[in-house]
C-alpha positions in Angstrom: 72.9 124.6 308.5 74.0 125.3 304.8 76.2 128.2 303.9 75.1 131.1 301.8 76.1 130.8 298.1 77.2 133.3 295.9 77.7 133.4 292.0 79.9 136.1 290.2 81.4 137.0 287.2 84.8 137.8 286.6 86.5 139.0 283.1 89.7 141.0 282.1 91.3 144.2 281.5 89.9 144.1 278.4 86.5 142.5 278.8 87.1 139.7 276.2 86.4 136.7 278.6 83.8 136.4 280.8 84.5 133.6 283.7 81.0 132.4 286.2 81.8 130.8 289.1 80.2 129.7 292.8 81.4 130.0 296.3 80.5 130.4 300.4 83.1 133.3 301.1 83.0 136.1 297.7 86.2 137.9 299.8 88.3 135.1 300.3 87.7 133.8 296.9 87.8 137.2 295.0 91.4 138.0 296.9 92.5 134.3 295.5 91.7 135.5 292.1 93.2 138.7 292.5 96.6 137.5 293.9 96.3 134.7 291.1 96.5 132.0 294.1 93.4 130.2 291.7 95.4 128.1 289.2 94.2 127.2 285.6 91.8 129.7 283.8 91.4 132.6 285.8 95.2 133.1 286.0 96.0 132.2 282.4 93.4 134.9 281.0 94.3 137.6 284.1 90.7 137.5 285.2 90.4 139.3 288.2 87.6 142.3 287.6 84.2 141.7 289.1 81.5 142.9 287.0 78.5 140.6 288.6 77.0 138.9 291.8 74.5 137.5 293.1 73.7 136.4 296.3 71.6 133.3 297.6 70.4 131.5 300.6 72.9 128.1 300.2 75.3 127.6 297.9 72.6 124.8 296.8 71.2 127.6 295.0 74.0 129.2 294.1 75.4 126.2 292.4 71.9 126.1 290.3 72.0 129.4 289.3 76.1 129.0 288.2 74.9 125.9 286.0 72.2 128.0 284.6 74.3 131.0 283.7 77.3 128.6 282.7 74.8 127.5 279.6 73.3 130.8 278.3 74.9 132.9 275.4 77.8 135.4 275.3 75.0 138.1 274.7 72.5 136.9 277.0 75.1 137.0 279.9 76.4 140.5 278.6 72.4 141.5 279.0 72.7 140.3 282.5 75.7 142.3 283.4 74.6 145.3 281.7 71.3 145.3 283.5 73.0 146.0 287.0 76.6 147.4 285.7 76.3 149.2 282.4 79.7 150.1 282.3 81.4 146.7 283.4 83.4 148.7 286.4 84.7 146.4 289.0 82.7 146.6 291.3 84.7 144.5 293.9 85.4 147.8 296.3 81.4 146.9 297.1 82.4 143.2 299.0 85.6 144.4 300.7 
């Protein structure tokens, strides 16, 4: 049996840079990020604030929908965020 998938978006203190990626466990993952355990981009830019998620059946899906995301616009993913976190608050206290 597949694992469920998720997709999230990350970005900084300052909400210049927006990073979308895909996992099967959004704690572990989000703790790796937050303790800067996940080398190369999200620890060069300090990106560690969730601001998005979405859930899905398998991380088939997921994977989909972080392709699809990766290739929209700046402002069509700030649209997306806005839609379901106006004020781009962490929302991480919500998984843990």
């Amino acid at each position: 049996m597949e694992k469920a998938g998720y997709v999230y978006i990350l970005t900084n203190s300052r909400k210049t840079v927006l990073y979308i990626g895909v996992t099967t466990n959004l704690v572990r993952r989000l703790y790796e990020h937050s303790q800067g355990l996940m080398h190369g981009f999200t620890k060069r830019y300090n990106v560690t604030q969730l601001i998005y998620y979405e859930t899905f059946s398998t991380i088939g899906e997921a994977i989909l929908r972080e392709k699809s995301l990766k290739g929209k616009t700046r402002k069509k993913k700030e649209i997306l965020i806005e839609a379901l976190n106006p004020d781009w608050k962490d929302i991480s206290s919500e998984i843990f």
